[in-house]
Short mmCIF file of the C-alpha atoms (twelve columns), coordinates in Angstrom:
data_MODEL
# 
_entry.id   MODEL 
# 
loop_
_atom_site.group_PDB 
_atom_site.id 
_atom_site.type_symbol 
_atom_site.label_atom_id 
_atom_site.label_alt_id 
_atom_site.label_comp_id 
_atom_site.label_asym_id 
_atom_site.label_seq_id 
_atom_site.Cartn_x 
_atom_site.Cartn_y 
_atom_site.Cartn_z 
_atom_site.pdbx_PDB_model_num 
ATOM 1  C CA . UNK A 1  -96.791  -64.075 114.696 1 
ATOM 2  C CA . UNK A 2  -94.088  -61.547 114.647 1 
ATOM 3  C CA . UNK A 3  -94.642  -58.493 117.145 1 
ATOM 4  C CA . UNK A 4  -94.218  -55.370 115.323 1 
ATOM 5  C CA . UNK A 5  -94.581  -52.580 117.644 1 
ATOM 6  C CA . UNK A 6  -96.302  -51.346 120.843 1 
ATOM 7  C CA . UNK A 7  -99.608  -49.425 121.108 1 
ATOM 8  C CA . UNK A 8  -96.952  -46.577 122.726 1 
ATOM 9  C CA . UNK A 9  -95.027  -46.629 119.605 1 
ATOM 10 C CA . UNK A 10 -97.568  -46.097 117.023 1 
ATOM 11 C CA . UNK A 11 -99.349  -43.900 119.256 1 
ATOM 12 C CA . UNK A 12 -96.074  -41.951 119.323 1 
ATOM 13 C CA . UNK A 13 -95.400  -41.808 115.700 1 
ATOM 14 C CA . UNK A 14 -98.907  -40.896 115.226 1 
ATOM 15 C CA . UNK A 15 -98.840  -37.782 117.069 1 
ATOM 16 C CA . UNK A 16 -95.426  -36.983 115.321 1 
ATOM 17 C CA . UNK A 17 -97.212  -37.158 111.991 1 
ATOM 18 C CA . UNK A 18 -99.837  -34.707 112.953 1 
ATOM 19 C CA . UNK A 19 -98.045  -32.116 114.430 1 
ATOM 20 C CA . UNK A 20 -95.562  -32.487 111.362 1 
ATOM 21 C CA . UNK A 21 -98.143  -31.938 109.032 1 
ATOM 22 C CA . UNK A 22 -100.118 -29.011 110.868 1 
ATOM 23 C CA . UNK A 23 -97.184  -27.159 111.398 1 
ATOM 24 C CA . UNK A 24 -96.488  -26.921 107.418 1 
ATOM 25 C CA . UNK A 25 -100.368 -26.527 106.864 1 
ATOM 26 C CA . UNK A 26 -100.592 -23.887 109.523 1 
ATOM 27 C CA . UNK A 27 -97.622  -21.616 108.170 1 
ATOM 28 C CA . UNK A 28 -99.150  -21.673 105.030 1 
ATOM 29 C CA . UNK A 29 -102.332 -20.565 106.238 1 
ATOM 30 C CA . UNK A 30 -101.113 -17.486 108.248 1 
ATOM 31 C CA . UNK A 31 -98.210  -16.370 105.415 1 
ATOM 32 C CA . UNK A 32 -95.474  -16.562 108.630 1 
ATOM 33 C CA . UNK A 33 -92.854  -16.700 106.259 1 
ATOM 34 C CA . UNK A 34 -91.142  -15.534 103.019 1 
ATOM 35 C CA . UNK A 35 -91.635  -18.115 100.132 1 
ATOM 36 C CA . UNK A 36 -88.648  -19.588 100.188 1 
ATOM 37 C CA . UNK A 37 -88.157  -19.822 103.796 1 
ATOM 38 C CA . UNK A 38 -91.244  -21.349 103.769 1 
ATOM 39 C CA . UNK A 39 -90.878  -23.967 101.083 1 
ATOM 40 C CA . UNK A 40 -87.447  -24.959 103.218 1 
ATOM 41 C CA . UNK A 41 -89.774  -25.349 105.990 1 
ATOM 42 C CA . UNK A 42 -92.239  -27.393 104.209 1 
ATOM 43 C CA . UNK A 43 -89.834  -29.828 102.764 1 
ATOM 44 C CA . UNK A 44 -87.731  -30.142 105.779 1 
ATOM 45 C CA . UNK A 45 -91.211  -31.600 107.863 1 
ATOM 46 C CA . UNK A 46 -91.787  -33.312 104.868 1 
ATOM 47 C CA . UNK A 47 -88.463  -35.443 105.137 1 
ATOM 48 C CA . UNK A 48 -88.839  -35.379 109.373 1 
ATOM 49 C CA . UNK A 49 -92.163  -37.319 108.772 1 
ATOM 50 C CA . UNK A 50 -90.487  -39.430 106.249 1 
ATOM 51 C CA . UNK A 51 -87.897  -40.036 108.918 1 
ATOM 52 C CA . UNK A 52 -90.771  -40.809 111.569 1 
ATOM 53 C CA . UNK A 53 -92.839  -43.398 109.372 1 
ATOM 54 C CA . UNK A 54 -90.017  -45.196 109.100 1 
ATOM 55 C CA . UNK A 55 -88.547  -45.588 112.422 1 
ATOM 56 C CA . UNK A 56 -92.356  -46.248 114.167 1 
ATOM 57 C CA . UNK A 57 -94.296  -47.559 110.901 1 
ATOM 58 C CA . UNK A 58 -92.123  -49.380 108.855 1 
ATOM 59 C CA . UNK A 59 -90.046  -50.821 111.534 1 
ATOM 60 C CA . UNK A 60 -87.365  -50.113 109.710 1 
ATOM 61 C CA . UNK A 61 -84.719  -50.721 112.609 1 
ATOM 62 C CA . UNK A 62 -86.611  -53.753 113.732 1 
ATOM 63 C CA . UNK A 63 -85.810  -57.438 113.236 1 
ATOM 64 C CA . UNK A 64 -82.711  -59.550 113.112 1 
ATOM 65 C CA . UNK A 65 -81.259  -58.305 110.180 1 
ATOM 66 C CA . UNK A 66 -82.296  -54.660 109.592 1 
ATOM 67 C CA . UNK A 67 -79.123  -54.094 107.753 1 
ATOM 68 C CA . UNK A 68 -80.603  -55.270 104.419 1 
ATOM 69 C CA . UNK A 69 -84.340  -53.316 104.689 1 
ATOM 70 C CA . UNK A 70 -82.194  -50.103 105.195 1 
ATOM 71 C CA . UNK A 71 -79.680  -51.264 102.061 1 
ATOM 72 C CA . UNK A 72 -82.536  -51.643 99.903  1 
ATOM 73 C CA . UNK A 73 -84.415  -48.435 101.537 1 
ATOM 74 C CA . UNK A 74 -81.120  -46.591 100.594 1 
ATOM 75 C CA . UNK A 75 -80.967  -47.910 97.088  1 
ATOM 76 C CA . UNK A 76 -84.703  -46.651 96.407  1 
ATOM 77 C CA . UNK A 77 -83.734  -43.508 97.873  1 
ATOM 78 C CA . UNK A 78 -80.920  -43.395 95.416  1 
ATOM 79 C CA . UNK A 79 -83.212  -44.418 92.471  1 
ATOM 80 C CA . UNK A 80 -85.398  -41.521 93.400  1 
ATOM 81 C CA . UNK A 81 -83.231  -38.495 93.781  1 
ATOM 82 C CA . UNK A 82 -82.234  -39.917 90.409  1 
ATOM 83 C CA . UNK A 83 -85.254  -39.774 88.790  1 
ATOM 84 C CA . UNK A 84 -86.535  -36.542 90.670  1 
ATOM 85 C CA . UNK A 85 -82.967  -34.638 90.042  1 
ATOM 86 C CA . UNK A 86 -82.645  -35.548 86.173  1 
ATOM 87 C CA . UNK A 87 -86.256  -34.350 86.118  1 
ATOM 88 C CA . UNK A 88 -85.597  -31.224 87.309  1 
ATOM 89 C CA . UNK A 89 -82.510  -30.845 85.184  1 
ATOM 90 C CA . UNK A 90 -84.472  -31.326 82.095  1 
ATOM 91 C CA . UNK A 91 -87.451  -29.573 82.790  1 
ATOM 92 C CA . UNK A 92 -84.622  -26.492 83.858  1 
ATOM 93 C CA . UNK A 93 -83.412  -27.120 80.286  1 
ATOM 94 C CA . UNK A 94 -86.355  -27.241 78.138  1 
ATOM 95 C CA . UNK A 95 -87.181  -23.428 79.854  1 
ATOM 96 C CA . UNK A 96 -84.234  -22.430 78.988  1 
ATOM 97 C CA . UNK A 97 -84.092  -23.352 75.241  1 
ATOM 98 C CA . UNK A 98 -87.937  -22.475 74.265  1 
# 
């Protein structure tokens, strides 16, 4: 059986994912920030826990060949910012013409 991480690691990257989602939940809560200084905030621990369940629950770095998990992890993220951006663009659009 294939050993895919350490009770430290998960631990780790468990502790990472909770203080990156209180901190977003708890400026919320208190209004610390302007709207779109907060939104920033928000999506920037959004993509810093993306970045941690990778790295300590995906193992995405791990193994004998990582190179093609993160070409087809890039290729996904490609096919999403796709989808999401030409979403945006016509939604943007369709406001703009009704």
């Amino acid at each position: 059986m294939e050993n895919h991480g350490s009770l430290k690691a998960y631990t780790i990257g468990f502790i990472f994912s909770i203080i990156l989602t209180v901190i977003p939940l708890l400026l919320v809560l208190n209004h610390v920030l302007a709207k779109n200084i907060l939104l920033a905030s928000i999506l920037g621990m959004a993509v810093l826990q993306f970045f941690v369940q990778l790295f300590f629950f995906m193992h995405i770095k791990d193994g004998e060949k990582p190179r093609y998990n993160v070409m087809a992890l890039i290729l996904g993220i490609v096919f999403v910012i796709t989808i999401v951006a030409g979403s945006i663009w016509i939604m943007t659009f369709n406001s703009q013409v009704q």
